[in-house]
Structures are given as C-alpha cells and as structure tokens.
C-alpha positions in Angstrom: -3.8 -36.5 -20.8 -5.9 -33.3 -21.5 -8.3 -32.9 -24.7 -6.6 -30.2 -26.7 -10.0 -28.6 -27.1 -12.0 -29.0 -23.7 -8.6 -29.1 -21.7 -10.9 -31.4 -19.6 -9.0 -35.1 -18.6 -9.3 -37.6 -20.9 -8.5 -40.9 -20.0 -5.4 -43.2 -21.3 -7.4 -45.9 -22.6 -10.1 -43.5 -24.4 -10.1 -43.0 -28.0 -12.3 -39.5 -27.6 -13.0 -36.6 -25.6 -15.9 -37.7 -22.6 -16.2 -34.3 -21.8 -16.6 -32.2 -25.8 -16.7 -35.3 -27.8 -13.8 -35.1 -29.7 -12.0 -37.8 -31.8 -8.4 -38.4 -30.5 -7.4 -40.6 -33.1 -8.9 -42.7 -35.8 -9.7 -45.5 -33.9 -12.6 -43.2 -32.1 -16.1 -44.9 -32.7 -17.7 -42.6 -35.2 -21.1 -40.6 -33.6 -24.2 -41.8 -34.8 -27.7 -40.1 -34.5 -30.3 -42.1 -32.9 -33.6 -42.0 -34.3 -36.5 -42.3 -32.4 -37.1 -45.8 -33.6 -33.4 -47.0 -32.0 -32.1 -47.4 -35.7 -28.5 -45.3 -35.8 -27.1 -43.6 -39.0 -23.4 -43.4 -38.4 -21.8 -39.7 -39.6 -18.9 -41.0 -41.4 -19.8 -39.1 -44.5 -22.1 -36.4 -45.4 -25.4 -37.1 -43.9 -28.9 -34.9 -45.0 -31.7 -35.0 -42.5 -35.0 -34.1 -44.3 -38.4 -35.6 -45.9 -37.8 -36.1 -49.3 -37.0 -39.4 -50.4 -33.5 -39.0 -50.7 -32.6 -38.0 -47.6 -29.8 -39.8 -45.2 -32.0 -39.4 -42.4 -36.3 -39.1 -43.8 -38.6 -37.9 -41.4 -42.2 -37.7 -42.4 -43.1 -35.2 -39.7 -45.1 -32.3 -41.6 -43.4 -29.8 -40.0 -40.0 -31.5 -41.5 -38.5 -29.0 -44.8 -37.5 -31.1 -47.4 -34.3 -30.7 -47.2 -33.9 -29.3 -43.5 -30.1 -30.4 -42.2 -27.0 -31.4 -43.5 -23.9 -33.5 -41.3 -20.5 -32.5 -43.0 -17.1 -33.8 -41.6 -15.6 -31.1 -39.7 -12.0 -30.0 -39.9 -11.2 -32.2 -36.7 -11.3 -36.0 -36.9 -14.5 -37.7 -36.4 -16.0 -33.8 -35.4 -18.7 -33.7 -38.0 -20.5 -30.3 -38.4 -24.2 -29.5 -38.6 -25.7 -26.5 -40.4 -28.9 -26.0 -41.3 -30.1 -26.1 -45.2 -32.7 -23.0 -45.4 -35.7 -24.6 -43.2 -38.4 -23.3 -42.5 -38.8 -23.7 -38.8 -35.0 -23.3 -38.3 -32.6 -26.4 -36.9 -31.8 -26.6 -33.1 -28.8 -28.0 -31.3 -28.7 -28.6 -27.9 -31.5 -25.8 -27.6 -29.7 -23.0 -29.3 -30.7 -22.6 -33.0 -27.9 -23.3 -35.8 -26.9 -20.1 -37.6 -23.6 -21.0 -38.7 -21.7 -24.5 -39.0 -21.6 -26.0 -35.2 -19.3 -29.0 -34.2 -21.8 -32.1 -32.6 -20.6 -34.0 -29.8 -21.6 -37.2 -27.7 -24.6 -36.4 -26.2 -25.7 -33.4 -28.3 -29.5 -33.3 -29.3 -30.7 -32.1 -32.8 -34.4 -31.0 -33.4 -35.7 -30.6 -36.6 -39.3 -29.3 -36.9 -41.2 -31.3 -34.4 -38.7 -34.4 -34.3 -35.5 -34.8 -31.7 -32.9 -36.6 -32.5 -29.8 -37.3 -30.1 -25.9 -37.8 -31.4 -23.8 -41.0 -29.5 -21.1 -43.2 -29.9 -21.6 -46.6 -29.9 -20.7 -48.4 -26.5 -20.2 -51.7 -25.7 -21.9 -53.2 -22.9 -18.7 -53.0 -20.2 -18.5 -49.5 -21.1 -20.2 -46.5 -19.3 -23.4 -45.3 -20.4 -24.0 -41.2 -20.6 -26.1 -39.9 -18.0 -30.0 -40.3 -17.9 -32.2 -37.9 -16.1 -35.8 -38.7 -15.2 -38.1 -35.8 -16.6 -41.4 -35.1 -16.0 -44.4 -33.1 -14.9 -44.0 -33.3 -10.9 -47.8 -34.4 -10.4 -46.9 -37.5 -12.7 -49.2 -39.1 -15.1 -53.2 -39.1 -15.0 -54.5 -41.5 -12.4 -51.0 -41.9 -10.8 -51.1 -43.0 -7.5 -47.9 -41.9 -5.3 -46.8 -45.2 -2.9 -46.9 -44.5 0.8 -43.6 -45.2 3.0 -44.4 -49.0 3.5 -45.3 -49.5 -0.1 -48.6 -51.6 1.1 -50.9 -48.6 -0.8 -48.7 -47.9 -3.9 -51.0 -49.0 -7.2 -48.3 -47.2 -10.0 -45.1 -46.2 -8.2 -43.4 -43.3 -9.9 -40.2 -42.2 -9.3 -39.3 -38.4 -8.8 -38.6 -36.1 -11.8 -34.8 -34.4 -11.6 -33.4 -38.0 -10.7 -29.8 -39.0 -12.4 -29.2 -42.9 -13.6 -25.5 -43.7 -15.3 -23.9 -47.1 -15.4 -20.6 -47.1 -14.7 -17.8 -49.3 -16.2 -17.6 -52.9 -15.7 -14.8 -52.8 -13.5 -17.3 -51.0 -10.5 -18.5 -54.5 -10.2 -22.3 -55.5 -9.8 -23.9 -52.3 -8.4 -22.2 -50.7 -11.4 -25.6 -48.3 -11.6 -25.9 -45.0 -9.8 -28.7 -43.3 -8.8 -28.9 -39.5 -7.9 -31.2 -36.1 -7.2 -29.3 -34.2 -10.2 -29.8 -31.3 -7.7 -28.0 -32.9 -5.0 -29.0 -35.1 -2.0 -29.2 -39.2 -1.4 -27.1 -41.6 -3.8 -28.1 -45.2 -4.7 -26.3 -47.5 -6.2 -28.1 -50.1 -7.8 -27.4 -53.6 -9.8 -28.3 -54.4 -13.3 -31.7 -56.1 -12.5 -32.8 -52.9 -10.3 -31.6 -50.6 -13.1 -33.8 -52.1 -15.5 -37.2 -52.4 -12.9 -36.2 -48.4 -11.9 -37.1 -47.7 -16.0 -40.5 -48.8 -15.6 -41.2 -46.5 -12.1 -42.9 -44.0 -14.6 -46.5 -44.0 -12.8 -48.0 -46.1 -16.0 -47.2 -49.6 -14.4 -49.6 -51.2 -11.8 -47.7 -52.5 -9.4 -49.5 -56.3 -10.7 -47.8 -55.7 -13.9 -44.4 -54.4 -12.0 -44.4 -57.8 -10.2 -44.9 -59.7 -13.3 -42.6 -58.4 -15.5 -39.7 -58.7 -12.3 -40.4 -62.1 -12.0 -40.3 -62.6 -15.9 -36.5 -61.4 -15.5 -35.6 -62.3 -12.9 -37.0 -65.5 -12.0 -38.5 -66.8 -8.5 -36.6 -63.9 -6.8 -37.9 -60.7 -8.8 -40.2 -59.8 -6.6 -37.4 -59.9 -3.8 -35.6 -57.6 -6.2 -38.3 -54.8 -6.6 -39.3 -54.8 -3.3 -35.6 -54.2 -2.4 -35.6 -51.5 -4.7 -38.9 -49.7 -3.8 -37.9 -49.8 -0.2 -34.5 -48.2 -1.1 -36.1 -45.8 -3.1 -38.8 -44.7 -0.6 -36.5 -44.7 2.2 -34.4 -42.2 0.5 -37.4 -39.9 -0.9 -36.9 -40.7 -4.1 -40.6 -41.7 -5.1 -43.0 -39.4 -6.1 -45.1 -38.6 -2.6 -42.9 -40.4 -0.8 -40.9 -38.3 2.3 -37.9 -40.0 4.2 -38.5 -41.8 7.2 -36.7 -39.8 10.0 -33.6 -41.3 12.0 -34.4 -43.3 15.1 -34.2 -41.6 18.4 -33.0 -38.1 16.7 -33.8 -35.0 18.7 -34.5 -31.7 16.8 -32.5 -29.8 19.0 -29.3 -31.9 18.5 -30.1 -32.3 14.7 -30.4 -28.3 14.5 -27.1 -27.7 16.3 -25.4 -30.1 14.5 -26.7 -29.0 10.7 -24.5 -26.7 9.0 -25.5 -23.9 7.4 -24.8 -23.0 4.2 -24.2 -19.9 2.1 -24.5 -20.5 -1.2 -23.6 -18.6 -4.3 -25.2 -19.8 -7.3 -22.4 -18.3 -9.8 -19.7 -20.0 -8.1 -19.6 -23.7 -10.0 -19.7 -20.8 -13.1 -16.9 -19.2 -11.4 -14.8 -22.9 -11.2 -15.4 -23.3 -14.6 -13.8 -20.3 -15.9 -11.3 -20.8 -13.9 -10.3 -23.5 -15.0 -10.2 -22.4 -18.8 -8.2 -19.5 -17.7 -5.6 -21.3 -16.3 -6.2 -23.8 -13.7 -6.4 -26.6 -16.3 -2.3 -25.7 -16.3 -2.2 -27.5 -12.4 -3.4 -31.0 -13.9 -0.5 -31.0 -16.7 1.9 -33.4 -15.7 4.9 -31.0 -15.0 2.5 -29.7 -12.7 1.8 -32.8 -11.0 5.7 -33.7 -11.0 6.3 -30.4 -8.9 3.7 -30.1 -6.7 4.8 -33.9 -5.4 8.1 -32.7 -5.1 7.2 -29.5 -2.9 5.1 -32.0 -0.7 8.1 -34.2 -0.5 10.8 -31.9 0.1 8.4 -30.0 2.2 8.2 -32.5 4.5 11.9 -32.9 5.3 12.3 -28.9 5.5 9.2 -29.0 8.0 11.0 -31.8 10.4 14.3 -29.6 10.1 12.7 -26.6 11.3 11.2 -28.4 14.1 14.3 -30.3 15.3 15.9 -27.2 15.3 15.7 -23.8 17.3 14.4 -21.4 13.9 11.2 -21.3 15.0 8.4 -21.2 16.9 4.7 -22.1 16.0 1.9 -20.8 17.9 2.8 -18.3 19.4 4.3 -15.9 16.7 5.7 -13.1 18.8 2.9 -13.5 21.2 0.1 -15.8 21.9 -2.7 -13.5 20.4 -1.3 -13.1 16.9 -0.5 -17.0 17.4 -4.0 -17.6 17.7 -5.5 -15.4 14.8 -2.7 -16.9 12.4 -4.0 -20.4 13.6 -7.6 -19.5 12.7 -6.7 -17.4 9.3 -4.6 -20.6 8.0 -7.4 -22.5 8.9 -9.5 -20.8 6.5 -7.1 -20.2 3.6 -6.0 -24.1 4.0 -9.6 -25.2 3.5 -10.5 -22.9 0.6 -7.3 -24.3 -1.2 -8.8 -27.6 -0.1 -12.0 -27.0 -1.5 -10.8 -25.7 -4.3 -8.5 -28.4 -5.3 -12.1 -30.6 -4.7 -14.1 -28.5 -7.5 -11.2 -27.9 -10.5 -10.6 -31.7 -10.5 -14.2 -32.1 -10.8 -14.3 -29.4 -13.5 -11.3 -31.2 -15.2 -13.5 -34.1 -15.9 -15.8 -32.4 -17.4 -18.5 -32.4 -14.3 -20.0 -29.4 -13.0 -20.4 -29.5 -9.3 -23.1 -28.8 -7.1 -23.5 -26.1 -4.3 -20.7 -23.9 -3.6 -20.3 -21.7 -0.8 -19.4 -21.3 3.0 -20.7 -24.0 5.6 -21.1 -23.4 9.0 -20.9 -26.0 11.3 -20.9 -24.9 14.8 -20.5 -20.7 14.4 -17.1 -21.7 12.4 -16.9 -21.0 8.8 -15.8 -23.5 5.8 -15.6 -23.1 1.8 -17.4 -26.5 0.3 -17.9 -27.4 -3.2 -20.3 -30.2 -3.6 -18.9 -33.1 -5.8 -21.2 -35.6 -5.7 -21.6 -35.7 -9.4 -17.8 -37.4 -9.1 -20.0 -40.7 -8.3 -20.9 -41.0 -11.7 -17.2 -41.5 -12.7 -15.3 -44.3 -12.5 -13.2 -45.5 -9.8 -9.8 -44.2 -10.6 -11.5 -40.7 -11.2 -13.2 -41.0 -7.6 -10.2 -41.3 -6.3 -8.6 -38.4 -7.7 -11.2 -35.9 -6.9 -11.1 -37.4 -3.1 -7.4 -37.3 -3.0 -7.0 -34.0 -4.6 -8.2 -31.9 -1.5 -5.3 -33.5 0.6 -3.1 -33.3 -2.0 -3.6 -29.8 -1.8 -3.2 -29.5 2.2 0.4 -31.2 1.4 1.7 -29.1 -1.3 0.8 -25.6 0.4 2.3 -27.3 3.9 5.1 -28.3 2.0 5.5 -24.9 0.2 5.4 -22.9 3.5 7.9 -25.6 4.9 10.2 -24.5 2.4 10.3 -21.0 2.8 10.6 -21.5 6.2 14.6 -22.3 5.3 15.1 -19.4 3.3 13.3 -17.0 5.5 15.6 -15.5 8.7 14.6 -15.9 11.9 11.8 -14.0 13.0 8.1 -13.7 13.5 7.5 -14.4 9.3 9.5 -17.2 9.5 7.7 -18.2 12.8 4.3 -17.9 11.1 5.1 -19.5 7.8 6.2 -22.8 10.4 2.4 -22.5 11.8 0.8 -22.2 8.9 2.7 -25.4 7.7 1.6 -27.0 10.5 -1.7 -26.1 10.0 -2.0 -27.8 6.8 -0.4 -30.9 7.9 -3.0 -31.1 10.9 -5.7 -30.6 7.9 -4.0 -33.2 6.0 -4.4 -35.8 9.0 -7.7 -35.0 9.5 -8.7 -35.4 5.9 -6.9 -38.5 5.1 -8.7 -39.8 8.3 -9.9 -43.5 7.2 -12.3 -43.7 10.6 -14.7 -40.7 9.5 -16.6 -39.9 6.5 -13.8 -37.8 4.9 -11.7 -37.6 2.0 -9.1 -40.9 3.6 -12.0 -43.0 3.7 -13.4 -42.6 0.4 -10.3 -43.1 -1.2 -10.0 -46.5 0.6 -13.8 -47.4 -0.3 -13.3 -47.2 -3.9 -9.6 -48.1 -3.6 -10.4 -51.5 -2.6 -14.4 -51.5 -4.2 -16.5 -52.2 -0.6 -19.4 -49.8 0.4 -20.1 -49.9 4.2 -16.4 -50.7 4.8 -16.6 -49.1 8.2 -19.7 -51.1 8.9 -17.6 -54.6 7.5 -15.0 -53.7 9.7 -16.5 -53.1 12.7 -18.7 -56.3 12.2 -14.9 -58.1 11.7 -13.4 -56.9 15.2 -16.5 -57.4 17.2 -16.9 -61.5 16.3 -14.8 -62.1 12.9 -11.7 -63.1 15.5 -13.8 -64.9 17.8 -16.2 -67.0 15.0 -14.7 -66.8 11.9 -16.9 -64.1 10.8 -17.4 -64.0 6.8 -16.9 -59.9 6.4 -12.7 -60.7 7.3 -11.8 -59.7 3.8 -8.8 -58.5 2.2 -10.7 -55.2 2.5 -11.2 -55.4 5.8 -7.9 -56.1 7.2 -6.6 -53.2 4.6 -9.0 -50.7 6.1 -8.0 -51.9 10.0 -4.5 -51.3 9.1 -5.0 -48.2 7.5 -7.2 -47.3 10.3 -3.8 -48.2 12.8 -1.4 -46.2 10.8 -3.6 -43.2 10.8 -4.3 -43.7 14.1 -0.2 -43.8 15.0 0.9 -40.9 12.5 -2.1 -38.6 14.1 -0.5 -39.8 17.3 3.1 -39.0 16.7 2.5 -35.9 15.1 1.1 -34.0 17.7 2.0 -35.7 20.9 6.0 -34.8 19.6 5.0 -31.5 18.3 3.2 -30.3 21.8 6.5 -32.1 23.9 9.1 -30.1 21.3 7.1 -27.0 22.0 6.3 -27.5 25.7 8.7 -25.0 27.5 7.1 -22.2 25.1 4.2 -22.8 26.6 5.2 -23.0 30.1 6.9 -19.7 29.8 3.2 -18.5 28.6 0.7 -19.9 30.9 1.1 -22.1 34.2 2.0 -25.5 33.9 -1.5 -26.9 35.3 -3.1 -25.4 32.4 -0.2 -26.4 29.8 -0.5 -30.1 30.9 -4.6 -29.6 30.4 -4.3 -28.2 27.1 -1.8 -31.1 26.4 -3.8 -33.7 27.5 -7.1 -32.2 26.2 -5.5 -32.1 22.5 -3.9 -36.0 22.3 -7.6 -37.4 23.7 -8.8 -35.1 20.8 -6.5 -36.7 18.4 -7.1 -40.2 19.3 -10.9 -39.2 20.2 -12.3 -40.6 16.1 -10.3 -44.2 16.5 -11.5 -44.8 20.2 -14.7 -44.0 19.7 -14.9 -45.8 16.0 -12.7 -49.1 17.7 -13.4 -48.9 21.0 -16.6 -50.4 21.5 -16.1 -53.2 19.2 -12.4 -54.1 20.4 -14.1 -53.8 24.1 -16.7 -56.9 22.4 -13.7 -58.6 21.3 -12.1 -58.9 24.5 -15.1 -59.7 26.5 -16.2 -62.2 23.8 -12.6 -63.8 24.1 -13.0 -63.8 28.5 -16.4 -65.8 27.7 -14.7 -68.5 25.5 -14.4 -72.1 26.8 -11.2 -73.3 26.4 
C-alpha cells in the first residue's frame, strides 16, 4: 500500500510510514525523543521541553528558556506536533527553525538552545535500524594515526567520514549490516560482531585496546574478526588514509576504454522526486500494476502473432537505413524508460538515489540512475527496484506489440514491431542471470547468497566430481536459471533472424547475411559460454581423469 501522506510504499506488515513517519493505525509504536543520556520520553501526551523543574523533558543547558518547546498531538494519529513556546534562541527541527506548528517524524532531530535531541520509534532487535552516517572532520581526531594498506602501521584506525551503516531486518540473515560511501561507491556487508568493532573505528582507540575489547566479545576468535574487518575496510578505501589496492594485472589502457563516462546532472534525483509526487506515484497503485502485467502478457501473444504472420517487417522499415536509426532511437527511449522505472521505485520507498545522468560506455550513450541506496532495504524491496527496470522493458514491448494489431500494414506498423522487439532484446539482456545485471540481482537476494556466480562456478568445476560443499539449493537454482536464460536468449533470436532471413537476402548478399547471422547467435550465447565454459571444460576433463 501507499502512505496517504508521503505516497511513498509502506509495507503490509508495518504499522507506520518508513518514509514521513506517519501512524497507520493505533497499533503504531508511539515516537519517543531520545535524550542524550539514552533515556526516551514517549509523546503520547503533551510533552514540554525546557529547564524549569516542571518540565516533561528538563535540560539544564544555560542556553535552555525555561519553558522552550511544547509536543502536542497532532490532528493525525500518533503525528504529534512541535512548536516552539517564545524562546529565546528559537527551536530548530531538522535544521529549519519552528515558526508555526510542524509534524515530527521518525528520525527528525530537535535542537533547543545548545542541546539536540532526536525523535524514534522503538524497534525491536529483528527489526531495521534507521540509517547511521559517520561524521566528522576529514583529518580525524588529534594524534590520529591513518593505517597503511596492510594494517601492520595503523596505531588508531579511523574510518572515513560520509560512510552509511543500517541493519537490515532479521530475515537478511547474519550479515544483516550494510556498509556504504553515502556518496556512492564500494558496499560492505557486515555481521553483528563487525557492526559493533566498526563503532569504535573513530581514531580514539589504539589498536591494543581495539584488540582487547574484540576479544572481550568475541572470545578466542575476535581478533580474527577485526582483522577481517580492517582488511575489508582497507581494501575498499574505506579507512581514513587508506587508498584501494589496484586489480591484478589491469592495464590503464584497457581500464580507460572500458570506464564509462558519465554526465551527470545534479537536479535530476530532485527531478525523480517531483515526479513522482506529480503523478508517477499513480504507476505503483495496484490498478496500475494489474494493467501494466496485462499489457506485458497480452503483449506477448500479439508480438508472436505478428511475427508468425506476414504484417510486418522489423529492421528494415521501408529500407535498411531508417531500420537502423529506429533500432538505435528505441534503444535509447527503451533504456531511459528502463532507468526510469529503476529511480521512481527507488523514490517510492522513500530513498533518494544517487547520480543521475547519461553513461557512456564505448562512444554509446545510456540514461543511469544510481540506486544503490536500495541496499539498505530489505530483501523483498531489492527485488522490486531490480525487477522494475525489466518490468518496464516488458510493458512498453508489450504495448508496442499491441498496437501493432490495430495499426494497418505499413512502415508505422513495421516500426512499432521493431521497437517491440527492441525491448524484448533489452529485457533478455537485463534479466540475464550470468552478468551483473538486473536478472542476477534478483536471484541473489531471491534466494539470500552473495557471490552466487562465484558458488556456482566453484559447483560445476569439482561439486560433480567431489561432492563439493557450495551444491546448494541456490546453486542448482541459479544453474537452471542460468539454462533457461541461456535457451530463451537462444530461441528468441536464432527464430527471429530464420523468420526474417529472406528480407535480408533480398537486401545484402547471402555471404554477408549468413555472417551477420552467425555473428549475432555467438553474441547471444557469448555471456553463458564464456561464464560456463571454462568450468564445464574442468568438469569434463576432471571426469576423463577419474579412476573407475
């Protein structure tokens, strides 16, 4: 469901708005402000912050009024409102100063005088926690001493300032904790003993003391544990000082050609958002939903009429020119659509995303929206964000598919076909479980195991032969999903080209047909060969080398 305030999603099991903090019902856990001490004063009734004696909330801070604050029960369920009660160095919320009755929320932060104080709801411990960010000057604290790469010379490690740290719900298993550069870049996840060692990184711990007070919680193995987790953290320029080791054998020249380049606009995450709240909250109400899955559906059969039958002809839209531009304009609107899809399911959470712009990769231009901040969601939401860019690609195939049967014969009719089949080619090569695309994050979090490729590869290369430990239910799933990609990608085009071949032998000799054919189905099958190929290739040679 959507919050009738935020319009942002709102799960079925929540109680209250993640995203504004609204109370959908009376069972809601009431917000609390958190005082600086830990101790929590729940706003169930009227609450007044100040430093006389009879104050809800006392603060003995000087610069304090008396009377400075007062919580009231707003006209929404468990909204309370704060105004401020004639101090004299104003009351601030969330950094803007309260002038008028304002509505708090999970998260909020109140300062009053000198003194912060920050508004929550009580969570329990399976539950996700908001979202910490590590602040901080960037030259740490006096007499820090930044670690070097192999951690041998670090005397107070200190992580980065700008880092993100949430815990995620119970149900994301042990590494339940995610680690981030709020302004985009590696992502860690970590477990509950390396989430509570990262809190003490702060540049005022020796590493002596570190070491103690891991093997104080951990036992025997804590210093196992916070050597694990300096190493990741180093590794991934995380620490203060610290740089990323470089990749193995990479040449620059290959790294620079293969780098994309990016365009980025920093009003266009602003632009997604108001988007949204002008309307494109409307696409994630289930009517929506219901309709978009059946113009994907029906699209589908109306695509395989068109090209059993003689109506049209892809490609090649009245000649081979206007074919080509229509192939490589489609292109571009089916990716922005893509994109799109990518960044207002992000925004329908109630995340912002990152960079937004045009990558290119190559010379050709792409529309991206960076939604990594989707990591600090739970697993269900993952998958939506990662399934909503194919989505996408589906419906607009699907809808060009279907105008394709009202439309006569003719060079629109031909070019609506093509730019269906444009978007199913972008579907297949999103869903694709073998690279790092949309497919095979779905499949990650679907089934809950990081480095599934890695697993799986390890599986085929000795799991048949030895028994291997990594052949999981996980594995098997992704090998089979990995097959049926591999035959759909197959099918689709090698039935497509033969239904289309004597268009293009009336076009171009048949040498050069036969060489674009063959070109495109080794280019189809190109990600699973080279993804399977070498381990299957083990396989078989480690099954020749077997005494029987």
């Amino acid at each position: 469901m959507l919050c009738p305030d935020c319009r942002r999603y709102v799960g079925r099991q929540r109680s209250w708005c993640t995203a504004c903090g609204r109370a959908l019902d009376a069972a809601a856990p009431p917000l609390e402000i958190v005082l600086e001490d830990g101790g929590r004063v729940a706003l169930t009734s009227a609450v007044t912050i100040g430093r006389a004696g009879a104050s809800s909330v006392r603060l003995r801070d000087p610069s304090v009024s008396r009377l400075h604050a007062r919580v009231r029960p707003g006209p929404a369920v468990g909204c309370p409102m704060l105004e401020d009660a004639g101090s004299t160095y104003g009351t601030w919320l969330d950094g803007r100063r309260v002038s008028a009755p304002a509505a708090l929320h999970d998260g909020a932060t109140i300062r009053v005088g000198d003194v912060e104080l920050r508004i929550a709801r009580r969570r329990d411990t399976a539950d996700a926690g908001r979202t910490v960010v590590v602040s901080g000057a960037s030259t740490g604290a006096a007499g820090c001493v930044a670690p070097d790469v192999g951690g041998a010379g670090a005397s107070r490690p200190r992580v980065r300032s700008g880092l993100a740290l949430k815990r995620l719900e119970a149900a994301d298993g042990d590494r339940r904790w995610v680690l981030r550069d709020a302004g985009g870049g590696p992502v860690l996840r970590l477990g509950e003993p390396e989430a509570q060692l990262f809190g003490l990184l702060d540049g005022k711990h020796s590493l002596a003391a570190l070491i103690a007070e891991a093997e104080r919680r951990n036992g025997p193995g804590g210093l196992a544990v916070l050597s694990g987790l300096l190493a990741a953290l180093a590794d991934h320029g995380l620490l203060a000082g610290v740089k990323p080791a470089p990749a193995a054998g990479e040449k620059d020249w290959l790294k620079r050609l293969l780098t994309p380049r990016e365009l980025c606009r920093p009003s266009a995450a602003a632009l997604l958002d108001r988007a949204y709240g002008a309307g494109g909250w409307r696409l994630f109400t289930r009517p929506a939903l219901i309709a978009s899955a059946a113009i994907a559906s029906a699209g589908a059969v109306a695509c395989a009429a068109t090209v059993i039958g003689d109506g049209a002809t892809p490609f090649v839209a009245a000649n081979l020119g206007l074919g080509a531009l229509v192939f490589v304009l489609g292109r571009l609107l089916v990716a922005s659509a893509h994109e799109l899809a990518h960044g207002l399911a992000l925004v329908a959470l109630g995340r912002a995303p990152g960079r937004c712009g045009v990558k290119f990769v190559l010379g050709f231009p792409y529309a991206f929206v960076d939604t990594t901040a989707v990591l600090f969601e739970p697993r269900r939401r993952r998958i939506a964000v990662s399934a909503a860019g194919p989505a996408s690609d589906l419906t607009t195939a699907g809808a060009f598919a279907l105008a394709c049967l009202v439309l006569p014969p003719g060079g629109a009719r031909d070019i609506c076909l093509e730019l269906s089949l444009v978007a199913y080619l972008a579907a297949l090569a999103n869903l694709n479980p073998v690279l790092d695309r949309d497919g095979y994050h779905v499949l990650v979090d679907w089934l809950g195991v990081p480095g599934l490729r890695r697993h799986a590869r390890r599986w085929l290369a000795a799991g048949a032969v030895r028994g291997d430990r990594d052949r999981t239910r996980a594995v098997v799933w992704y090998a089979a999903a990995t097959i049926a990609w591999g035959c759909a990608v197959a099918g689709f085009v090698v039935v497509l080209s033969l239904r289309y071949l004597d268009d293009l032998l009336s076009i171009v000799p048949a040498s050069a047909a036969w060489a674009v054919l063959i070109a495109v189905w080794s280019l189809a099958l190109l990600p699973v060969l080279s993804a399977l190929g070498r381990p299957a290739a083990r396989l078989v040679l480690g099954l020749r080398g077997t005494p029987r």
